[in-house]
C-alpha positions as CSV (number, residue, x, y, z in Angstrom):
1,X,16.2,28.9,2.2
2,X,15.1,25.5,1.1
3,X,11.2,25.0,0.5
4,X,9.3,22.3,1.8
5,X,9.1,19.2,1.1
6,X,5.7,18.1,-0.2
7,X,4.7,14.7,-1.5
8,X,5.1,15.2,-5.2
9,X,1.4,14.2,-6.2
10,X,0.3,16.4,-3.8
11,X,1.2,19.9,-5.1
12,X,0.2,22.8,-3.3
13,X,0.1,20.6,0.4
14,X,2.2,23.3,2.0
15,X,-0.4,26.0,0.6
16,X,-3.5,23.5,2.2
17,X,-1.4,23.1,5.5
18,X,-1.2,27.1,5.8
19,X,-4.9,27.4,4.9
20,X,-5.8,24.6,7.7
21,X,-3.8,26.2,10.2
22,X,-5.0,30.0,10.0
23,X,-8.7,28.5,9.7
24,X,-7.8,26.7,12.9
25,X,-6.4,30.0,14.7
26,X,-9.7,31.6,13.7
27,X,-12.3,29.3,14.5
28,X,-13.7,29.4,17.8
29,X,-11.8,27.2,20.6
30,X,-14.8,24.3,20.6
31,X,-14.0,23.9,16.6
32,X,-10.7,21.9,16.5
33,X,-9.8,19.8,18.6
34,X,-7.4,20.8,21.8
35,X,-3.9,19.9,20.9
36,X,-2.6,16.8,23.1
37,X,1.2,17.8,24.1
38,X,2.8,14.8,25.9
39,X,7.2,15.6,27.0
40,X,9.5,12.9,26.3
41,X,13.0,12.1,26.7
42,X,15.6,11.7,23.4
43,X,18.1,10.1,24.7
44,X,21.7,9.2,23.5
45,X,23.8,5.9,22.8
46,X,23.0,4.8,19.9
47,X,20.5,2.6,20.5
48,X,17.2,3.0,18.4
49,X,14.2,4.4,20.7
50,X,10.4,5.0,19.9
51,X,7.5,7.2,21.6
52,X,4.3,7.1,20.2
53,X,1.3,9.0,20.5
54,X,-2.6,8.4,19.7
55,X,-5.4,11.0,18.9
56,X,-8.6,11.7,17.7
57,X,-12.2,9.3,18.2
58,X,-11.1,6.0,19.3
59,X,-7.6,6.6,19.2
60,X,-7.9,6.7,15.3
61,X,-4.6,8.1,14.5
62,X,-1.2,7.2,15.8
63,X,2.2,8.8,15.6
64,X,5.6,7.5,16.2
65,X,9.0,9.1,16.3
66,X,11.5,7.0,15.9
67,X,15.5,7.5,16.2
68,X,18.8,6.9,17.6
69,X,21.1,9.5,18.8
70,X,25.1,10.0,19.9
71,X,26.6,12.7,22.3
72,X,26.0,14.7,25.4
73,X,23.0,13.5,27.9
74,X,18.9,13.3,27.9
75,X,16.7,16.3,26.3
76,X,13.4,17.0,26.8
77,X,11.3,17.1,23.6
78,X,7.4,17.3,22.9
79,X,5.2,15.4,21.0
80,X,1.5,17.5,19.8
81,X,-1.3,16.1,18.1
82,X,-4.4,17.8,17.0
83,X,-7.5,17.0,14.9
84,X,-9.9,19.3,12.5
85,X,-13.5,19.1,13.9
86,X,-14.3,16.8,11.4
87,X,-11.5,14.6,12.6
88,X,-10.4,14.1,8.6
89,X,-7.0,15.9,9.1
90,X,-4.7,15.9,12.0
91,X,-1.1,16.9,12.9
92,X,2.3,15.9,14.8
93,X,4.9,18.0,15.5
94,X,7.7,17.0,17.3
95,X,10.2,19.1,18.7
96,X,12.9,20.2,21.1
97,X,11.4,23.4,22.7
98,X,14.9,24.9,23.4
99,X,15.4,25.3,19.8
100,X,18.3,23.4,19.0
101,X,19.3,19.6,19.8
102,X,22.6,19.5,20.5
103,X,22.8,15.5,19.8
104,X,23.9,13.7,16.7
105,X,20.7,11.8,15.0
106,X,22.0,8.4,13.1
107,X,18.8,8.3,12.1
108,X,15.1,9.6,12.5
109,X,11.4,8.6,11.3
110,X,8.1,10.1,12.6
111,X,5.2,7.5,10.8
112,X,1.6,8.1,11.0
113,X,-0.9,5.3,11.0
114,X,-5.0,6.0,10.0
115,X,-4.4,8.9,7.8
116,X,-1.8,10.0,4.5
117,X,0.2,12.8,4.9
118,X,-0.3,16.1,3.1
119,X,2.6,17.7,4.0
120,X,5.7,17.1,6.0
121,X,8.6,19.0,7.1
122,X,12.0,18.7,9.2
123,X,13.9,21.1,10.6
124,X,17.5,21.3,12.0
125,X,16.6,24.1,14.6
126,X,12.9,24.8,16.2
127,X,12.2,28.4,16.7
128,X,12.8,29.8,20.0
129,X,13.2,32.9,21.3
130,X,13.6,35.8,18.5
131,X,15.2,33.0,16.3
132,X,12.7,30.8,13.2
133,X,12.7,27.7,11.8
134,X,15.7,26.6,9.8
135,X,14.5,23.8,7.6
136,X,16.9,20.6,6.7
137,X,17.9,20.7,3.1
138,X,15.3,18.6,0.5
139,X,18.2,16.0,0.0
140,X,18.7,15.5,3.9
141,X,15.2,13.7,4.5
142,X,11.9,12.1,2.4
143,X,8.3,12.4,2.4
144,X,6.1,9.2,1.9
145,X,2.0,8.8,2.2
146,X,3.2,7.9,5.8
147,X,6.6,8.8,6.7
148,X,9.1,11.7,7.0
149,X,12.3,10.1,8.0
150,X,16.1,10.8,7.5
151,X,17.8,10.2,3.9
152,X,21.0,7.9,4.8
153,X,23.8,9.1,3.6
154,X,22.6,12.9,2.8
155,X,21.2,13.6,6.1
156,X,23.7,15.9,8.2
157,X,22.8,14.8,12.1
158,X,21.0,17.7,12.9
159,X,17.2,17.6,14.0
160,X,15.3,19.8,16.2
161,X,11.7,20.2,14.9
162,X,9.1,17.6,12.6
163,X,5.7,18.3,11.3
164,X,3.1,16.3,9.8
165,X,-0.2,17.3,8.6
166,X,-1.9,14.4,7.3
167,X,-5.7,13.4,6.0
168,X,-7.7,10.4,7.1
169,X,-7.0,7.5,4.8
170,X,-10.2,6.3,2.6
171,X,-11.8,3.1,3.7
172,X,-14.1,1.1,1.5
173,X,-17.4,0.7,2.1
């Protein structure tokens, strides 16, 4: 099983994204933030499509999948953000909740604006049912401060599942 990818300064992300999330699932309801989960259609033909999502005070962080897809017709996919009660971390995930796509991605990116990501991860198929998570391969995609997107070339066509934890950028005072 391949691990995940992390941003390579940022050593031990996975460990801070697994802390976050089971301090989240503890915390009473009113402490994070209710999850925002907007459907969307992924649809076929090649052709390079975008949904975008905002969350937090203000609207302070964006995400936007990005991609172009071959084969078969639409699929329904969802798109959920969240933010910490401090509103210094949130998270995207995107995902077909069937489990697996059955298109052919050319090409993928899900980009966060107002914060740096901490960890990132893509998966071929989303859990579902009595079957987990099966990761893409480290060579098949990259992690920047603000992007997890497809590796051309190394990146096999399958996607079902993408999460982001990321952290508020710094501002100058």
């Amino acid at each position: 099983m391949a691990a995940p990818s992390e941003r390579r300064n940022g050593g031990g992300a996975s460990l801070w994204a697994a802390l976050l999330l089971a301090a989240a699932a503890l915390r009473p309801a009113e402490a994070v933030s209710e999850p925002t989960t907007v459907a969307f259609d992924v649809r076929p033909g090649g052709v390079v499509h975008s949904f975008s999502q905002n969350v937090g005070p203000g609207d302070k962080y964006t995400c936007t999948f990005t991609y172009a897809s071959q084969g078969g017709t639409n699929e329904k996919w969802q798109m959920s953000l969240g933010t910490s009660e401090d509103h210094q971390h949130f998270t995207c995930t995107i995902w077909r909740p069937q489990g697996k796509s059955y298109l052919y991605f050319t090409q993928f990116r899900a980009e966060v604006q107002g914060a740096e990501i901490e960890y990132g991860m893509a998966y071929s198929k989303a859990a579902f049912e009595r079957e987990s998570d099966v990761p893409l391969k480290s060579e098949e995609f990259e992690v920047t401060k603000t992007a997890v997107s497809h590796r051309p070339g190394a990146f096999k066509a399958e996607l079902s599942k993408l999460v982001i934890v990321a952290k508020a950028s710094r501002s100058e005072l």
